[in-house]
PLY file of the C-alpha trace (Angstrom):
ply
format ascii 1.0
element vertex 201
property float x
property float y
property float z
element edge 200
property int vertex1
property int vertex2
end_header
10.32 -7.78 13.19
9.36 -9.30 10.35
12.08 -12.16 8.74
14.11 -11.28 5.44
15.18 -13.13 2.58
18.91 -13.03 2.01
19.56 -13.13 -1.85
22.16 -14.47 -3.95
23.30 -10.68 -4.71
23.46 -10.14 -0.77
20.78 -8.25 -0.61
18.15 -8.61 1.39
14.27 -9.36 0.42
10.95 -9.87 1.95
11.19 -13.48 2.93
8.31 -15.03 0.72
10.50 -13.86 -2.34
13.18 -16.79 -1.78
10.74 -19.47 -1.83
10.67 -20.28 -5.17
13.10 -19.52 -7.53
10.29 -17.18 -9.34
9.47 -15.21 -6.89
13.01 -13.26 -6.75
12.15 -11.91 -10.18
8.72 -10.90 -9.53
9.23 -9.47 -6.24
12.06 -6.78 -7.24
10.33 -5.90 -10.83
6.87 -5.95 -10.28
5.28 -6.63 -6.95
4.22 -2.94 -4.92
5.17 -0.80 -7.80
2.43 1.46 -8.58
0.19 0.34 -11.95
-2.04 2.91 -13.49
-2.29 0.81 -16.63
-5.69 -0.41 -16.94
-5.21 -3.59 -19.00
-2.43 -4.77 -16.29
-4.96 -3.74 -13.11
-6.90 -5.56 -15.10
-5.16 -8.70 -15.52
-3.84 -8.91 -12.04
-8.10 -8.95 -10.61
-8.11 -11.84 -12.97
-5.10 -13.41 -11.78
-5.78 -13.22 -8.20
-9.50 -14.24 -8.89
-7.56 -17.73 -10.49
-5.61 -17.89 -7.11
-8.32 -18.26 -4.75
-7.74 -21.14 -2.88
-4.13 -21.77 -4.37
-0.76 -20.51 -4.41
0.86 -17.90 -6.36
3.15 -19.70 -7.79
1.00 -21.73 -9.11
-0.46 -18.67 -11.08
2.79 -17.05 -11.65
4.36 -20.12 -13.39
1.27 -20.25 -15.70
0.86 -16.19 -16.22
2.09 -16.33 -20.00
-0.68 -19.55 -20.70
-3.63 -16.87 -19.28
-2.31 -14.04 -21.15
-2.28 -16.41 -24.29
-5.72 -17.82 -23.66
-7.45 -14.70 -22.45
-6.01 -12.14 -25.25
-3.55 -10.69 -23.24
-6.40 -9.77 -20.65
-8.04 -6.97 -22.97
-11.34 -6.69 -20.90
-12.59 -5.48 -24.45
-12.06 -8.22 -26.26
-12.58 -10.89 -22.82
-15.96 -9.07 -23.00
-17.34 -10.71 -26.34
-16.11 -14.31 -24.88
-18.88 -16.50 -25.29
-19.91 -19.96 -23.94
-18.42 -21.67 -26.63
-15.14 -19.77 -25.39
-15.82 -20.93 -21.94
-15.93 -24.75 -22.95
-12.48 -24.07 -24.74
-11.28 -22.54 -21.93
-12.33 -25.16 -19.19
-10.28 -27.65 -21.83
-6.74 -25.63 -21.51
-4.81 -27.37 -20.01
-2.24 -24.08 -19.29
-4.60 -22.39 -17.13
-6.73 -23.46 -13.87
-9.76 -25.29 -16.08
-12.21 -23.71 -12.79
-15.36 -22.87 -14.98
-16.74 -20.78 -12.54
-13.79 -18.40 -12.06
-13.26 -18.89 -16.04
-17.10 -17.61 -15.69
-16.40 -14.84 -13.52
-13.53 -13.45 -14.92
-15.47 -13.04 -18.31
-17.98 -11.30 -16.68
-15.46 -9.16 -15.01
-14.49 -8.22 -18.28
-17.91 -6.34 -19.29
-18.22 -5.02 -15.33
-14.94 -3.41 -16.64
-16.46 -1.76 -19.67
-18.52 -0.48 -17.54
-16.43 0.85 -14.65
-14.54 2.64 -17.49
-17.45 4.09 -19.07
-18.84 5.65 -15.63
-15.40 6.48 -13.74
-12.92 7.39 -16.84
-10.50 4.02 -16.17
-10.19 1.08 -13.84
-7.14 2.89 -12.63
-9.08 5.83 -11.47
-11.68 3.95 -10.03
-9.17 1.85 -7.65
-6.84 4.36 -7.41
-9.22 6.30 -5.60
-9.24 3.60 -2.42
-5.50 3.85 -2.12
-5.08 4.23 2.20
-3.18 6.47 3.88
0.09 5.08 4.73
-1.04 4.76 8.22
-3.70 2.78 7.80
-1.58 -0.60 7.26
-0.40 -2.44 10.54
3.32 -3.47 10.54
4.31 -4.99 6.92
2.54 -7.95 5.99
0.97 -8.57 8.74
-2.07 -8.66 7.43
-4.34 -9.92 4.79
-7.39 -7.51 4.60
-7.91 -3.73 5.25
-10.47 -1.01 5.91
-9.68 -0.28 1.86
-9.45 -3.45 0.38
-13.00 -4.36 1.97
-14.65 -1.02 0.88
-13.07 -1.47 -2.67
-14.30 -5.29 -2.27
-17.41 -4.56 -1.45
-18.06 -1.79 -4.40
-16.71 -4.06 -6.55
-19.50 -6.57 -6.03
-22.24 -3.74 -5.73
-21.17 -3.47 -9.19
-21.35 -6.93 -10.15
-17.54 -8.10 -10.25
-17.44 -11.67 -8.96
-14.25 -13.48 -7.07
-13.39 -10.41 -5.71
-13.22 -11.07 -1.79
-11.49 -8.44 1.00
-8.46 -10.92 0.66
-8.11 -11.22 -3.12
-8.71 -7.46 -3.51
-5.88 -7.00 -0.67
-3.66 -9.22 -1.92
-4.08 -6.95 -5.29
-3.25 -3.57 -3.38
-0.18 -4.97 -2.29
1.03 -5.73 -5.77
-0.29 -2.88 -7.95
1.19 -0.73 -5.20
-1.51 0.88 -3.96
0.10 0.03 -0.40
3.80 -0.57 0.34
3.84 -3.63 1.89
7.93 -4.73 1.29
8.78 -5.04 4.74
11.10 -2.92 7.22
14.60 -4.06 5.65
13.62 -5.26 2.13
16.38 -3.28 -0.58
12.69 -3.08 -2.75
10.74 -0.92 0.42
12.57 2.15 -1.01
12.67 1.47 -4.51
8.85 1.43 -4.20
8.43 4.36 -1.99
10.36 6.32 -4.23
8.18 4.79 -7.15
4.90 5.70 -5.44
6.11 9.71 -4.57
6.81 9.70 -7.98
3.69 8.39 -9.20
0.74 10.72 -10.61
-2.66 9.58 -9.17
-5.12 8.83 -12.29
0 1
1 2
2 3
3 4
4 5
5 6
6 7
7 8
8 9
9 10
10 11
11 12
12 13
13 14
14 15
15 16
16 17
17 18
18 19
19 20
20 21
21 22
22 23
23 24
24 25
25 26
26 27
27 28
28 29
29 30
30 31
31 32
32 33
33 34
34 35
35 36
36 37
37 38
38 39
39 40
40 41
41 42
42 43
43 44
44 45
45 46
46 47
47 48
48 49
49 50
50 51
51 52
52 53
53 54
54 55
55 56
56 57
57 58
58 59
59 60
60 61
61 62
62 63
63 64
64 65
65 66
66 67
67 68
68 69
69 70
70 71
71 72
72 73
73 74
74 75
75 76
76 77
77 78
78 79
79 80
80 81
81 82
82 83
83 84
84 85
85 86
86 87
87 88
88 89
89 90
90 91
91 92
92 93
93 94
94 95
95 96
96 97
97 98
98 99
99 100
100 101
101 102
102 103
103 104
104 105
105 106
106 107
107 108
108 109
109 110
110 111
111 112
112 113
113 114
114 115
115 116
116 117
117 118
118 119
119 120
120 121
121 122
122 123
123 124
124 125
125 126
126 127
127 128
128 129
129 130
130 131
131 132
132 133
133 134
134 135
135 136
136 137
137 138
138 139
139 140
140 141
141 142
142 143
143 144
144 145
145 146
146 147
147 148
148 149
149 150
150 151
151 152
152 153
153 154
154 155
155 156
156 157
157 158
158 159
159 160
160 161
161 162
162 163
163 164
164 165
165 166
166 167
167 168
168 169
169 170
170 171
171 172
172 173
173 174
174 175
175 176
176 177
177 178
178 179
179 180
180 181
181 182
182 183
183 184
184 185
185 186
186 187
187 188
188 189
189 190
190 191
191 192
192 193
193 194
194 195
195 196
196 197
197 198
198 199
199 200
């Protein structure tokens, strides 16, 4: 059985959300609650693009610097970024100063435009890979999936770049395409209930 987090409130979480103080916050507002927002799908590619190779936290402490220095992740307006943008970027000290996911995110931004003007909305597009609930092995037990490597591997077809099996996983889980709060988290419900509720794009 997968090991729980035991909160201040008594409550009981999925264990990764006590490991920094963060986390707690995050993990009962946000994370496998269903998105069909396109700007926020949008921001959270970007986000776990930045996180390749890192931690979250290390993203999720510095989410308000990339909202600030990528206009709030409007793939319109991340779209007209330029190289001079780029150099300004790589100089922010806020943000990871990677230029090639600085690069790729940028260009992720006009793949966007596009996805929207073919399929109607990002949300539609990825919306339309969510798995059926028995696809997913016991909670978070895993870190790729039949859907998150066919939805990877359009993606790139496409032309999106840091977009791996993993990072596009790890973005299921949190846009709540999946429900992956494990068997005894108080947020496993909430989020079930949220998804029922939710109306598919």
């Amino acid at each position: 059985m997968t090991e729980l987090y035991l909160a201040p409130d008594g409550e009981t979480r999925c264990q990764w959300a006590g490991s920094a103080p963060d986390f707690l916050d995050y993990h009962d507002r946000e994370w496998g609650y269903p998105v069909a927002d396109d700007q926020r799908l949008f921001e959270k590619f970007c986000l776990e693009s930045f996180q390749s190779g890192l931690s979250w936290r290390t993203i999720l402490t510095k989410r308000e610097n990339f909202r600030a220095a990528f206009a709030e992740f409007d793939f319109n307006i991340m779209a007209e970024f330029d190289q001079t943008d780029v150099d300004r970027l790589v100089q922010n000290k806020g943000i990871i100063r990677h230029r090639g996911k600085i690069e790729a995110v940028i260009n992720n931004a006009r793949r966007a435009q596009e996805l929207v003007a073919t399929e109607g909305s990002i949300a539609r597009f990825v919306w339309s890979y969510e798995p059926a609930a028995d696809d997913l092995a016991e909670p978070q037990s895993q870190t790729t999936s039949a859907a998150s490597i066919a939805l990877s591997k359009e993606l790139k077809k496409r032309g999106w770049k840091f977009v791996g099996p993993t990072t596009v996983f790890a973005f299921m889980q949190a846009m709540g395409l999946i429900n992956d709060h494990a068997h005894g988290c108080k947020c496993r419900a909430e989020a079930e209930a949220a998804r029922k509720a939710f109306v598919r794009p």
